[in-house]
C-alpha positions as CSV (number, residue, x, y, z in Angstrom):
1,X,65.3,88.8,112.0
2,X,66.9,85.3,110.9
3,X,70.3,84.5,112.2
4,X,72.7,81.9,111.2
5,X,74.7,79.9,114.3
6,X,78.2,78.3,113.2
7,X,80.5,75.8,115.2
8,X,84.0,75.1,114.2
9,X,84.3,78.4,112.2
10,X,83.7,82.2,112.0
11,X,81.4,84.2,109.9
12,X,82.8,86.9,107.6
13,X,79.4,88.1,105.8
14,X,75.7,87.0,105.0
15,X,73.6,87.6,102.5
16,X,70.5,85.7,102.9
17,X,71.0,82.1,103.6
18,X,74.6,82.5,101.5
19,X,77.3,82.3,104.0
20,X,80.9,83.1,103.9
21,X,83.1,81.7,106.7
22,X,86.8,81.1,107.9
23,X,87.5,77.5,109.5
24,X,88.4,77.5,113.4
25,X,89.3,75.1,115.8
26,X,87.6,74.9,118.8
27,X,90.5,73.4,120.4
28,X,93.1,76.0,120.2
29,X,91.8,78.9,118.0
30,X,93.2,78.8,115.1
31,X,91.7,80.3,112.0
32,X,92.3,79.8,108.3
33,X,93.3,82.8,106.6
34,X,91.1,81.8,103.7
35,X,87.3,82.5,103.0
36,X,84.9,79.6,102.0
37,X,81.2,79.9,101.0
38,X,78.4,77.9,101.2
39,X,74.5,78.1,101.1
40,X,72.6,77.4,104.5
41,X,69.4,75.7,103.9
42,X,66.0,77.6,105.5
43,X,65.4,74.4,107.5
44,X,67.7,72.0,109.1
45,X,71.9,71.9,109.2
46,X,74.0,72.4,106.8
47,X,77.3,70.3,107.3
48,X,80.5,71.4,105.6
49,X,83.7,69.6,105.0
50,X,85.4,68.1,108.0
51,X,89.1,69.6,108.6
52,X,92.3,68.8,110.8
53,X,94.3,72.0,112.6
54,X,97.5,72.5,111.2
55,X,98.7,74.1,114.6
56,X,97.4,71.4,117.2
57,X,95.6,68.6,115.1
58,X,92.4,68.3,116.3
59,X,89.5,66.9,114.0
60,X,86.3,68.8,114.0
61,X,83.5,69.3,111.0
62,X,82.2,73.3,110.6
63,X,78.1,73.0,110.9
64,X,75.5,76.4,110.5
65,X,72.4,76.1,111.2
66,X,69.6,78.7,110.1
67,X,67.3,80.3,112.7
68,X,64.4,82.4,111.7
């Protein structure tokens, strides 16, 4: 079974290789209370926009990577 690893966010469903996720910092927590979506390639990384943490500022980019 394929699986879909995520940094700097949190998944809220799959459906194949389409991917719906919150942005969260890995500093302090804190999740956006809004959905993005985005498709994660078969092979390689897919890099999403970059954010800043409203609550404690810290820069990070959200990344998913697809595992077969």
């Amino acid at each position: 079974m394929a699986t879909i690893e995520i940094e700097g966010g949190e998944i809220v469903n799959t459906r194949g290789t389409v991917v719906t996720y919150k942005q969260k910092c890995s500093a302090c927590g804190h999740t956006y209370p809004y959905n993005k979506t985005t498709i994660v390639p078969a092979y390689g990384v897919r890099h999403c926009r970059a954010f800043t943490c409203p609550e404690c500022g810290h820069y990070q980019e959200v990344s998913m990577t697809y595992n077969k």
